[in-house]
C-alpha positions in Angstrom: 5.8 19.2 16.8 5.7 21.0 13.6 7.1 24.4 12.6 5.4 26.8 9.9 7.7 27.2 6.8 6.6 30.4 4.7 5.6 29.5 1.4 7.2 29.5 -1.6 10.3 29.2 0.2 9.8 24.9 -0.2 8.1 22.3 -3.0 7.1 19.2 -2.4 8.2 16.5 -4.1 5.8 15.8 -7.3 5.3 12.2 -6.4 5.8 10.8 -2.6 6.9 7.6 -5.1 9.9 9.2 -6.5 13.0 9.3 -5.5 15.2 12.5 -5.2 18.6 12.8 -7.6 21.7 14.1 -5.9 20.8 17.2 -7.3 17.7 17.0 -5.9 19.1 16.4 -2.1 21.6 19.1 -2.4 18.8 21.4 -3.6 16.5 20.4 -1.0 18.8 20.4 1.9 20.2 23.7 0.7 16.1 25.3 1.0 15.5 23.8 4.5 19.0 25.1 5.7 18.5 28.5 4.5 14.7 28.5 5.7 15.5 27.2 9.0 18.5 29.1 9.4 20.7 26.3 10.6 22.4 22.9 9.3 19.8 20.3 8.6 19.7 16.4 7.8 17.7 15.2 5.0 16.4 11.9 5.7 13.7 9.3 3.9 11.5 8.4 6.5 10.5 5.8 4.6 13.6 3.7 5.4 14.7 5.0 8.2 15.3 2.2 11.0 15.9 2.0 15.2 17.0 4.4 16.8 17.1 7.0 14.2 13.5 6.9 13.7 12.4 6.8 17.3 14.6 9.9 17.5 13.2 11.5 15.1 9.6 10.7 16.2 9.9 12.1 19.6 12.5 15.4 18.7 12.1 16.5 15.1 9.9 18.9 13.3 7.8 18.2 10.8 8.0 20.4 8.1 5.8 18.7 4.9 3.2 15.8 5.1 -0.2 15.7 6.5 -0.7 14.6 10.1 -1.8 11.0 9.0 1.2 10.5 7.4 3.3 11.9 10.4 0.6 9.3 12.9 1.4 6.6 10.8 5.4 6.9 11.6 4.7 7.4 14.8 2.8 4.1 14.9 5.4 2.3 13.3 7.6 3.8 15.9 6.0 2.0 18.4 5.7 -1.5 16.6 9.6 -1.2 15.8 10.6 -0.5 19.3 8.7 -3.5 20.8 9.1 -5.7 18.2 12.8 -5.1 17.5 14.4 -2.6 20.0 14.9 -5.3 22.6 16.5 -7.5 20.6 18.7 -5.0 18.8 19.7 -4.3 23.0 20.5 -7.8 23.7 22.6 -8.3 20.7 24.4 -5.0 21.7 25.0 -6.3 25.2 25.9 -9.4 23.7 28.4 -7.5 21.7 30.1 -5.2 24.4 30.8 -8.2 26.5 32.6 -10.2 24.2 
């Protein structure tokens, strides 16, 4: 799901390579707050693990990136939760009933 943002209310970072300062993430958050009109969470999808990704995948809005890029998370969505999500369950399980 995406959701139009008017422009020149956000700028993409230069360089998908570079990482944002504080000041940066402040600023950024800041824009996407007051364009949304509501509290938002900035997040590198780049690093972002299970479950946070799969929920982000399936509820959050896409507001910068092409749909390749957006695909390709989805993909590695999928791989993650069937390569890792069940053992990160059983380990969980393992957990609670100790």
């Amino acid at each position: 799901m995406t959701q139009q943002v008017k422009p020149g209310h956000l700028k993409p970072v230069e360089s998908p390579g570079l990482r944002l300062t504080a000041e940066e993430r402040v600023a950024m958050t800041e824009a996407l707050a007051l364009a949304f009109n509501r509290p938002v969470d900035l997040i590198d999808l780049r690093t972002a693990g299970q479950p946070l990704l799969h929920e982000i995948v399936t509820g959050g809005i896409q507001v910068l990136g092409t749909r390749h890029l957006w695909g390709d998370l989805v993909y590695r969505n999928v791989m993650e939760n069937e390569d890792f999500v069940p053992y990160q369950k059983r380990i969980l399980e393992t957990r609670r009933r100790a």
